[in-house]
C-alpha positions in Angstrom: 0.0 0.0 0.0 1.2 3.6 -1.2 2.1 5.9 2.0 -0.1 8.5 2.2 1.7 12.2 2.1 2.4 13.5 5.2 2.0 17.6 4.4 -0.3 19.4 2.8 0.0 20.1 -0.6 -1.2 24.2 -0.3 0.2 24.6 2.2 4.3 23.9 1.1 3.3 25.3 -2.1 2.9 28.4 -0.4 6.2 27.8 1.4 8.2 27.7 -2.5 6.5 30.6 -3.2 7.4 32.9 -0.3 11.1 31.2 -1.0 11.3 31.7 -4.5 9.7 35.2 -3.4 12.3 36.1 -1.3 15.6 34.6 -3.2 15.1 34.5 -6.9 14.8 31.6 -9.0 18.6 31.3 -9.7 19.1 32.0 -5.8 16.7 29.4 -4.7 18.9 25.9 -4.4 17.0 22.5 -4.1 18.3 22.4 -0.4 16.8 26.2 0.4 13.4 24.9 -1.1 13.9 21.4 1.0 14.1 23.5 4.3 11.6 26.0 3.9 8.7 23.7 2.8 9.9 21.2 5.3 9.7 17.9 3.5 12.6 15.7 1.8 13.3 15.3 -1.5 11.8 12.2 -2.7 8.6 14.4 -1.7 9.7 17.3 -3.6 9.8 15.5 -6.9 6.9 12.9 -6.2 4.6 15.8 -5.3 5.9 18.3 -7.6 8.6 17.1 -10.2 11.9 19.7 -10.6 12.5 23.0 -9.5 11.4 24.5 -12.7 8.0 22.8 -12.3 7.8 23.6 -8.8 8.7 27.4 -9.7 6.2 27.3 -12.4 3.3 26.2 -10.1 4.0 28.6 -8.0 3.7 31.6 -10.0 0.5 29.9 -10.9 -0.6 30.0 -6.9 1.0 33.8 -6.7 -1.7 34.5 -9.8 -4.4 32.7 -7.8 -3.9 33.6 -4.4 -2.7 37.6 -4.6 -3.4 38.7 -8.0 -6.8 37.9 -7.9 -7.4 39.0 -4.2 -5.7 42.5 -5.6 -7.7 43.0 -8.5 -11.4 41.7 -7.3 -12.5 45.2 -6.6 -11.3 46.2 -10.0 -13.0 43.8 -11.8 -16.1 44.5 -10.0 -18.9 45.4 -12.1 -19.4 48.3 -10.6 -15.9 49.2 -10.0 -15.2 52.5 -11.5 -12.6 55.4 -11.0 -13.0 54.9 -7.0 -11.3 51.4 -7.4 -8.9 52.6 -9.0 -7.8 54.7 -6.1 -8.2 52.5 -3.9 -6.2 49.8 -5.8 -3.5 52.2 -6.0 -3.5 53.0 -2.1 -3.3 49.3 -1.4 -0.5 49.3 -3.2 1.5 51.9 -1.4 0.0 50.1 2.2 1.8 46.7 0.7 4.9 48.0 -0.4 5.8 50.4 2.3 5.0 48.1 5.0 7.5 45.7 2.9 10.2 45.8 5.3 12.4 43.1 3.8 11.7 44.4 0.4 10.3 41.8 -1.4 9.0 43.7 -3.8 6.1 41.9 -6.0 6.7 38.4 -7.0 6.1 38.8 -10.7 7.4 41.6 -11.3 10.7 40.1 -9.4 10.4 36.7 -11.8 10.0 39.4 -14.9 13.2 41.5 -13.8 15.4 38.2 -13.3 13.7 35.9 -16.2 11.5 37.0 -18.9 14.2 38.1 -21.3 15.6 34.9 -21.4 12.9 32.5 -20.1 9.9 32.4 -22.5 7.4 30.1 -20.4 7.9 32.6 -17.3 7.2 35.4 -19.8 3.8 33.9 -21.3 2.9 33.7 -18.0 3.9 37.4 -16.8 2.8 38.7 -19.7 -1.1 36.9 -19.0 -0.7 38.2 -15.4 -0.3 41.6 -16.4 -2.7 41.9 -18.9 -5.1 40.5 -16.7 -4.5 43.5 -14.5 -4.9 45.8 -17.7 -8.2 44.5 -18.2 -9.1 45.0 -14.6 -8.2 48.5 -14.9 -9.6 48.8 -18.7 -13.3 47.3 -16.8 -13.0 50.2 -14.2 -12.2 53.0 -16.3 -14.7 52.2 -18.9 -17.0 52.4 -15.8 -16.0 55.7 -14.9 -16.0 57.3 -18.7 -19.5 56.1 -18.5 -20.4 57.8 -15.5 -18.4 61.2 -16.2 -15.4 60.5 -13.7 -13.0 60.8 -17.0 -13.3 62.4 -20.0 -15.6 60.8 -22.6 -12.6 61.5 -25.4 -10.2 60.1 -23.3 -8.6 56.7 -24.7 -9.1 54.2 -21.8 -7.0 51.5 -23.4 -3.9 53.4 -23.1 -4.8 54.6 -19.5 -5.3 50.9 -18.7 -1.8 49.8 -20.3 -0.4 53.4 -18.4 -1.4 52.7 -15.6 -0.5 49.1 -15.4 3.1 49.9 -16.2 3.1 52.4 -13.3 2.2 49.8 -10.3 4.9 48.1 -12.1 7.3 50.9 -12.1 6.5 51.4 -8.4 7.7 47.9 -7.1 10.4 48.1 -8.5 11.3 51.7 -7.4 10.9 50.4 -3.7 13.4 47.8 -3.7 15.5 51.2 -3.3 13.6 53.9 -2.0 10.5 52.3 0.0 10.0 55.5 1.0 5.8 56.0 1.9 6.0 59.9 0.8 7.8 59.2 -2.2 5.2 56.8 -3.0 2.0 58.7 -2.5 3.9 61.6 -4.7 4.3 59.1 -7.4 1.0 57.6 -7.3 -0.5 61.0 -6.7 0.9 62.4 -10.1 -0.1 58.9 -12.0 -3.8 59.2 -11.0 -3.8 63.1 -11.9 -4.1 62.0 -15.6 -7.7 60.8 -14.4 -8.5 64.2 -13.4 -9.9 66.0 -16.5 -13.1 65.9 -15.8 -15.6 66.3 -12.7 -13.9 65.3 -9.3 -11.3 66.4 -6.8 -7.8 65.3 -7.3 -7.3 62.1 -5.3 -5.1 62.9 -2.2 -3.1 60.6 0.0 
């Protein structure tokens, strides 16, 4: 009889995650991954296969467990130039409070990977449209309602603004400075601004 696995599946998947989070792919050694998720290696490749698949599956949770959590306001169907905001502010809360500077785990595997790695990008590259969408859903919503200029073009907001949260976590790898932040963000959300509402302030 087959011995039953003695861990939970979820829950050291989350462990590889927060490892190759924190250390890289390249910097994240079969023995790293072994001590962190705290099962041996025979485990590691029954439940999982290599390191590559074990990366790859973990992006795949990152998308599932924090990208969507992130971006379910956005693609609300009500959400409109509010969300937005808000999404934005959440970002600065996440990445100031980031003491040990993780930064954001796709963006990190983008940085170290995608020009070089084209399965990682694919998946990046699906990741980050799906937050262009999210904000395309949202602004639509707002153009609709007034909040932003009818003649504005929403799709190049959507891709603007999507490379800006971008831009951001990587900026606080070196300067996670909460000021600095709210400057930034507060200029990025001023090209929202030319029509009816106050300036968002933060």
């Amino acid at each position: 009889m087959a011995r039953h696995k003695e861990f939970d599946r979820q829950v050291v998947l989350e462990k590889a995650m927060e490892t190759f989070w924190q250390y890289g792919y390249e910097g994240t050694s079969i023995q790293i991954l072994l001590q962190a998720m705290g099962i041996n290696r025979g485990s590691l490749y029954d439940t999982f296969g290599d390191k590559r698949s074990l990366f790859l599956e973990a992006i795949a949770h990152y998308e599932t467990k924090v990208v969507q959590e992130a971006i379910a306001k956005l693609e609300d169907p009500d959400a409109s130039k509010a969300a937005i905001v808000e999404y934005f502010q959440g970002v600065v809360d996440q990445l100031a409070s980031d003491r040990a500077r993780w930064g954001c785990f796709m963006t990190n595997v983008a940085v170290e990977l995608c020009n070089h790695d084209t399965e990682a990008a694919n998946r990046i590259r699906q990741s980050l449209q799906r937050v262009e969408q999210a904000f395309l859903h949202a602004l639509k919503n707002a153009q609709t309602q007034g909040e932003i200029a009818s003649d504005a073009d929403i799709a190049a907001l959507a891709c603007f603004l999507t490379c800006m949260i971008q831009g951001l976590r990587v900026m606080v790898k070196v300067a996670p400075d909460r000021q600095v932040l709210n400057q930034i963000i507060t200029s990025t959300l001023s090209v929202l601004d030319r029509t009816i509402g106050e300036k968002p302030g933060f």
